[in-house]
C-alpha positions as CSV (number, residue, x, y, z in Angstrom):
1,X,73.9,14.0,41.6
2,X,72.2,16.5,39.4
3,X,71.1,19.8,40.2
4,X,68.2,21.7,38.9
5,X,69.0,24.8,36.8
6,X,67.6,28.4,38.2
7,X,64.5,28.9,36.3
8,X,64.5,32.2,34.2
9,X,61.3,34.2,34.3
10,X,60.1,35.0,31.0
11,X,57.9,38.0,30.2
12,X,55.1,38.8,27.9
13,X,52.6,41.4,26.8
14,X,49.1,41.0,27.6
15,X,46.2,42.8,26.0
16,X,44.2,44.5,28.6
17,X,41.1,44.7,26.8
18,X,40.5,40.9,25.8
19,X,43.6,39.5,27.8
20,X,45.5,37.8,24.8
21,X,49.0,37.3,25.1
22,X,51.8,38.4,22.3
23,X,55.5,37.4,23.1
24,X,56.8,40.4,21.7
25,X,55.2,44.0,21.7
26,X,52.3,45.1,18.7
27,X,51.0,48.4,18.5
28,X,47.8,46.9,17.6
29,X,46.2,43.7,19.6
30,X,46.0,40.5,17.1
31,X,43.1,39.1,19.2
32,X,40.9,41.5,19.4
33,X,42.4,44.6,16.9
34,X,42.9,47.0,20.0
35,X,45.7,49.5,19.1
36,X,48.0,50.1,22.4
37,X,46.4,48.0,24.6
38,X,49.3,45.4,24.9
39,X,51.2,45.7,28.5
40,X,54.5,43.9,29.4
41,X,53.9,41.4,32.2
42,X,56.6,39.0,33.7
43,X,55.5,35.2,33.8
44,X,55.7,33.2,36.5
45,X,59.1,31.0,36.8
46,X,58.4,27.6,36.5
47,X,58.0,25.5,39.7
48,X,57.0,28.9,41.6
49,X,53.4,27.7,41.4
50,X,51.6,28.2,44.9
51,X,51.2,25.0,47.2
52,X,47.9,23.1,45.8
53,X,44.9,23.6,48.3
54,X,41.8,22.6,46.1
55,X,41.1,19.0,45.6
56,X,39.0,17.8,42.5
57,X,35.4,16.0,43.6
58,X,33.0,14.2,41.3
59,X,30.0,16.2,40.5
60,X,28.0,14.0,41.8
61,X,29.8,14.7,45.0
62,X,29.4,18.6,45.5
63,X,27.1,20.0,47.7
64,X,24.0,21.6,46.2
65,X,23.9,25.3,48.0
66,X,21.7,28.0,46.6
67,X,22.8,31.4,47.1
68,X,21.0,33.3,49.0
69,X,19.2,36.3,47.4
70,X,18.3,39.6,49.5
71,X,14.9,41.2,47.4
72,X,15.5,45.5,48.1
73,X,11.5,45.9,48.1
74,X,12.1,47.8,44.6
75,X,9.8,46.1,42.1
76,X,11.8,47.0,38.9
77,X,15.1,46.6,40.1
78,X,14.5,43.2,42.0
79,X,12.9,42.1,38.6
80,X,15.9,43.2,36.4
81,X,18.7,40.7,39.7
82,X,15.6,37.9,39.7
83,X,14.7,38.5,43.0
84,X,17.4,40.8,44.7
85,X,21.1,41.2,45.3
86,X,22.8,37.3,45.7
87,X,25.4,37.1,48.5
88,X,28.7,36.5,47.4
89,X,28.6,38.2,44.2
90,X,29.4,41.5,42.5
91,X,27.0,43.5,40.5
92,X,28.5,46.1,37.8
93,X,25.9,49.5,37.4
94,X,27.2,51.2,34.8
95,X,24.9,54.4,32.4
96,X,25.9,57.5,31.4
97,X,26.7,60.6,33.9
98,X,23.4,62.2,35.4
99,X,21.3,59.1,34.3
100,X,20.6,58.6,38.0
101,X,23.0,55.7,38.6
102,X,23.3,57.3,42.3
103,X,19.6,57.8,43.3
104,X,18.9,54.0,41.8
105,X,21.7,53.1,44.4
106,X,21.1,55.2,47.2
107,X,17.3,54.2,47.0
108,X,18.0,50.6,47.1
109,X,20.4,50.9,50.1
110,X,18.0,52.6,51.9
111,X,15.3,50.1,51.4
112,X,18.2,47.4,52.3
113,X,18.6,49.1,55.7
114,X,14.9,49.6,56.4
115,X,14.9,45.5,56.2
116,X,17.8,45.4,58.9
117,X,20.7,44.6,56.3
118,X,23.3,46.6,57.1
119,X,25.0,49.0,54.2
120,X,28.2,50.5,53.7
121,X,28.4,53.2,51.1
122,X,32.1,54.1,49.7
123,X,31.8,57.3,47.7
124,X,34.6,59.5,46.4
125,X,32.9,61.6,44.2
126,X,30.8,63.5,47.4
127,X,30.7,63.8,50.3
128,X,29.3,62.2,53.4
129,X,27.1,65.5,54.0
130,X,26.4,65.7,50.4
131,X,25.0,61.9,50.3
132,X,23.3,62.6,53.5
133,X,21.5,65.7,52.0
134,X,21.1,63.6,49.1
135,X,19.2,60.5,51.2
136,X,17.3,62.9,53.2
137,X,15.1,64.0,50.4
138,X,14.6,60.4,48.7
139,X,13.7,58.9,52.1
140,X,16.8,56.2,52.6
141,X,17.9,57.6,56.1
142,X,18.5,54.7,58.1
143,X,21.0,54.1,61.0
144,X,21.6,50.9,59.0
145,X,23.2,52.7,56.3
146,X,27.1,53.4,57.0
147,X,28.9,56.6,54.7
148,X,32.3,57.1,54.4
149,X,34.4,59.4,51.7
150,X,37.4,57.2,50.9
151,X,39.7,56.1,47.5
152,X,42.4,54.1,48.8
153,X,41.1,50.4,48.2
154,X,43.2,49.1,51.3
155,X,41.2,51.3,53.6
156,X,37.7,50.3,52.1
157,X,39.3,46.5,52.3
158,X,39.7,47.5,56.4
159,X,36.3,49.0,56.8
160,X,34.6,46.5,54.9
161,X,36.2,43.7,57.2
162,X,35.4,46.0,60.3
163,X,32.1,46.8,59.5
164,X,30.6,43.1,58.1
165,X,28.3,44.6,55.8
166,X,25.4,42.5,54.1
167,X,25.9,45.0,51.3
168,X,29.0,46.9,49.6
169,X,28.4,49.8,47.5
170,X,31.6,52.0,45.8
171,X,30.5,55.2,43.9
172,X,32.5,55.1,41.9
173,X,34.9,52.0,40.7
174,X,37.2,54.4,38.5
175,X,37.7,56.6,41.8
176,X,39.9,53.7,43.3
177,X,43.3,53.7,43.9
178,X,45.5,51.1,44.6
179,X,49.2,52.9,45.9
180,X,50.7,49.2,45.5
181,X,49.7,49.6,41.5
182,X,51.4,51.5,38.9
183,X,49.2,54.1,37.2
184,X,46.8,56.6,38.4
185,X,42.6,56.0,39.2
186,X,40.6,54.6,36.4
187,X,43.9,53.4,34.5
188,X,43.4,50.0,32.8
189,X,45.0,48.6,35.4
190,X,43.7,50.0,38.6
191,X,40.1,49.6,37.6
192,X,40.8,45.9,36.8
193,X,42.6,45.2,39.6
194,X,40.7,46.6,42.4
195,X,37.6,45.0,40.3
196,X,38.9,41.6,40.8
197,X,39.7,42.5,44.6
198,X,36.6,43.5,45.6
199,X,34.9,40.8,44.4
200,X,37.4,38.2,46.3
201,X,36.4,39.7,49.4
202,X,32.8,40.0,48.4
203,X,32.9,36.2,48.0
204,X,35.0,35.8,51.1
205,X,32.6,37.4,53.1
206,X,29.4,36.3,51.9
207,X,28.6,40.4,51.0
208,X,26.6,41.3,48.2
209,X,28.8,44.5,46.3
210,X,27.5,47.1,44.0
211,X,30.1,48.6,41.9
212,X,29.1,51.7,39.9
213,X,31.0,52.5,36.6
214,X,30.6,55.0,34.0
215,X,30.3,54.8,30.0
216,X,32.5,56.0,27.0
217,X,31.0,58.5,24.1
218,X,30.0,55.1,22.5
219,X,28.3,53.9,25.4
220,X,30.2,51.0,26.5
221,X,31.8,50.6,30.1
222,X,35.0,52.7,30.7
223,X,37.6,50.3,31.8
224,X,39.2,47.2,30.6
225,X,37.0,45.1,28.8
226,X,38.0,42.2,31.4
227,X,36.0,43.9,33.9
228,X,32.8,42.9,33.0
229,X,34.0,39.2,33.0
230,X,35.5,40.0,36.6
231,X,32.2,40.6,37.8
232,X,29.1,38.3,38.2
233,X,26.1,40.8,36.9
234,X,26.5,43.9,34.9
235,X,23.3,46.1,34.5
236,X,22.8,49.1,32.6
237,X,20.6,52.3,33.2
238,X,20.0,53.9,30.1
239,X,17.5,56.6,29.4
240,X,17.6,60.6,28.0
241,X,18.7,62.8,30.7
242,X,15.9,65.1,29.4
243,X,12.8,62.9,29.6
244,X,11.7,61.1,33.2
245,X,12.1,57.1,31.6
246,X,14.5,55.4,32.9
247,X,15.4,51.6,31.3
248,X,17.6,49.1,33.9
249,X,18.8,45.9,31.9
250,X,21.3,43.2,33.0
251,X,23.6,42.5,29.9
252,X,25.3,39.8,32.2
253,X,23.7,37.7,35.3
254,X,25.1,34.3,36.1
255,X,22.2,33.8,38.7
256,X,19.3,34.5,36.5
257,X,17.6,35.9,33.3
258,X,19.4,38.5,30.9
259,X,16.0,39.5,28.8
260,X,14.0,41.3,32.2
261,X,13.7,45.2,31.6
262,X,13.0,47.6,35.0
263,X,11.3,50.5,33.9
264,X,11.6,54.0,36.5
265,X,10.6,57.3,36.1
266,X,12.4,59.7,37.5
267,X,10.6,62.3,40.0
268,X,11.8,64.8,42.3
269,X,11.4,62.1,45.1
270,X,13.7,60.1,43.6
271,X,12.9,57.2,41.1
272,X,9.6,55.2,40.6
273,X,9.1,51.6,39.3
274,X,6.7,51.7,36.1
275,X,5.0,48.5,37.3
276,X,2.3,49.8,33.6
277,X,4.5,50.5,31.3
278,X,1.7,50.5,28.7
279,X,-0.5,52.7,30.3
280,X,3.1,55.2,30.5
281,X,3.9,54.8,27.1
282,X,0.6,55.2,25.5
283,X,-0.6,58.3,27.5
284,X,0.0,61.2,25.3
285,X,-0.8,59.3,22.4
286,X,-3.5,61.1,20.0
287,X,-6.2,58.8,18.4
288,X,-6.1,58.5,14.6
289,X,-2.7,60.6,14.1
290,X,-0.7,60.3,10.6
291,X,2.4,58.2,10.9
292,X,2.0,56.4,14.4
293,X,0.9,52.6,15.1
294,X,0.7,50.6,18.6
295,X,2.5,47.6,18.5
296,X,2.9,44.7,21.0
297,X,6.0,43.6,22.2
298,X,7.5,41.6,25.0
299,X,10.3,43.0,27.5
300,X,11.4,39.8,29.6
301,X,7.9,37.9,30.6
302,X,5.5,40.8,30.5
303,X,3.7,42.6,27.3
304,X,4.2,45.9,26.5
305,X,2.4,48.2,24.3
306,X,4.7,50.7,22.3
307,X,3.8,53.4,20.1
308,X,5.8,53.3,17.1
309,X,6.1,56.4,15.0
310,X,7.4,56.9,11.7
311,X,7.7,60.1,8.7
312,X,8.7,60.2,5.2
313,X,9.4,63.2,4.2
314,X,10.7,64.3,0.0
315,X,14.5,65.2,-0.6
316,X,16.5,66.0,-4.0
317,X,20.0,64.9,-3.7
318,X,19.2,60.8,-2.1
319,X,17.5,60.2,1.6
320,X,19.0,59.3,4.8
321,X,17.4,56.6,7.4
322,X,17.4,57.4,11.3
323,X,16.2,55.3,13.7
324,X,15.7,55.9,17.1
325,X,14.9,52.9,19.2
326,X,14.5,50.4,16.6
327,X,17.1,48.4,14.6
328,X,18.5,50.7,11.9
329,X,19.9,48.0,9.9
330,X,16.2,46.3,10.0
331,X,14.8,49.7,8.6
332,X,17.0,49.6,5.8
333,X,16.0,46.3,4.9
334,X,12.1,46.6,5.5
335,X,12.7,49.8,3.4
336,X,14.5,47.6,0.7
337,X,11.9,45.0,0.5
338,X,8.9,47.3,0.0
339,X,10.7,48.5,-2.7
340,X,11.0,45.0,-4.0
341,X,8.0,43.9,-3.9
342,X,5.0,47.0,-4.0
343,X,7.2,49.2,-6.0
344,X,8.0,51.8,-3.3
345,X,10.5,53.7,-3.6
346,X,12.2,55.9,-0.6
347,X,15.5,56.4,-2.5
348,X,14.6,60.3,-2.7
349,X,13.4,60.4,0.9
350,X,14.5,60.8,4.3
351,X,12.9,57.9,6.7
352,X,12.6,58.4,10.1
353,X,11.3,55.7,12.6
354,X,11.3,55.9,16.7
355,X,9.8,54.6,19.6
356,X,7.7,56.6,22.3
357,X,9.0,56.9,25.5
358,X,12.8,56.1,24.7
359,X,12.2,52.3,24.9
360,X,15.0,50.1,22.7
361,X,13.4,47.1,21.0
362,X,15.0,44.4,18.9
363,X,12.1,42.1,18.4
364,X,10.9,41.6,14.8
365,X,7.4,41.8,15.9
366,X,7.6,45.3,15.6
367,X,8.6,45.2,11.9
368,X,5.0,45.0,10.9
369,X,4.3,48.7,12.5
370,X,7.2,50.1,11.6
């Protein structure tokens, strides 16, 4: 009779940024060139593997079941989801502090509630009188819509599975905590994992769940880079704090298009869909001016009408390029092939390009006005 040796567990480091694996410890990441990014993690010990519960189907065999969308009335924003929140899935809305991440999210809630979906707001950042204050001037008080002030994930687990909310929002996801978790809130770590446990229980309970996040300096997501592959839809509100535009985009949506754009202004009631964005962006144009050209362009399946505006202006010691708006590296080379081929030359000039209003715009089309 033979017995079975004691299987040893076996640990490795794992890159919290991409995930990668290294079986010893690198300063830098060899996956994906992150420096310090590598955490020790133990492996599971062979034959510890969970009982099997799933059982593999042909395809031909699975149900077809569409998810169920829930429109908020917003025009913009249910443009931007393709139709409205889905149940069941987990929608990252990340932008830069002050953008109005909160209003867009209080707004929508409010709407949700007025339709008899019932909300659950978990905000650590204010409080419950604040956010009242807060929806009382924008117009989302509803009895629908539940407030409460709370960080610890196990407790917004337990009100969650009290409550049986249609709809989940936390304000913010770096405000979490875990206590079962090494590492303190908005730690690689703690923003991943409760990331990936909130949207379990969002697909376990058939709850749609908005997670705000906030952006680096660079303007990328803070957290782990796995967190935006935790989620289902990850949407971005961009804009200048000092002008009213305000830009939603999804960068991520398994349940529909990626190339829609929501366009809001931002008023003292709160925000407002641009349902024109032409009319908006061409308002305080000035017929015949030096230097600015309308071009047409296409944000997801509607036209837009853009003012592009550009200067040359002399310099001594070699020019710079700065684009606002518009691809930089397309600048450079429209620049280069002009002086190619009609023998201009902008080697002693600063070039400046930009779009009105604060739209971005990658299309070539525009090259021609530029």
């Amino acid at each position: 009779m033979t017995t079975r040796s004691p299987s040893r567990t076996r640990t490795t480091h794992r890159c919290s940024e991409c995930g990668g694996e290294s079986p010893q410890w690198l300063g830098r990441c060899p996956a994906c060139d992150a420096w310090g990014t590598l955490e020790e993690v133990v492996a599971r010990a062979a034959g510890s593997a969970p009982p099997r519960t799933s059982t593999a189907l042909p395809i031909v065999e699975v149900g077809v079941a569409g998810a169920p969308r829930t429109p908020t009335g917003i025009e913009e924003l249910d443009r931007v989801l393709g139709g409205g929140f889905t149940a069941g899935s987990t929608t990252l809305l990340g932008g830069e502090p002050g953008i109005g991440k909160s209003t867009l999210l209080l707004q929508a809630l409010g709407r949700l509630a007025e339709r008899g979906r019932r909300c659950l707001l978990v905000g650590a950042e204010e409080s419950p009188e604040q956010v009242r204050g807060r929806a009382e001037r924008l117009g989302a008080l509803h009895p629908e819509l539940y407030l409460v002030a709370e960080s610890s994930l196990p407790h917004v687990i337990a009100h969650a599975e009290d409550l049986r909310p249609h709809v989940l929002a936390v304000d913010s996801v770096q405000t979490l905590l875990d206590p079962d978790l090494p590492g303190t809130p908005g730690s690689v770590t703690q923003v991943r994992e409760c990331a990936s446990r909130l949207t379990r229980l969002a697909r376990e309970q058939a709850m749609a769940t908005i997670l705000v996040g906030h952006v680096t300096k660079d303007g990328s997501l803070a957290g782990p880079r796995q967190l935006e592959h935790v989620v289902d839809t990850v949407c971005s509100f961009e804009g200048d704090r000092y002008h009213g535009l305000r830009f939603l985009r999804a960068r991520k949506h398994r349940f529909g298009s990626t190339r829609e754009v929501g366009i809001f202004e931002m008023t003292e009631e709160g925000l407002v869909a641009v349902p024109d964005a032409s009319a908006l962006f061409l308002a305080d144009r000035r017929e015949g001016g030096t230097g600015s050209v309308v071009a047409a362009t296409v944000e997801g399946a509607r036209p837009v009408l853009v003012e592009v505006q550009a200067l040359v202006a002399p310099r001594d010691d070699g020019g710079r390029r700065v684009a606002t708006g518009v691809d930089g590296n397309r600048l450079s080379m429209l620049l280069a092939v002009l002086e190619r081929h009609t023998g201009v030359d902008t080697r002693r000039a600063d070039v400046y390009a930009s779009l009105a209003g604060g739209l971005r715009v990658a299309e070539p089309g525009v090259d021609l006005a530029v």
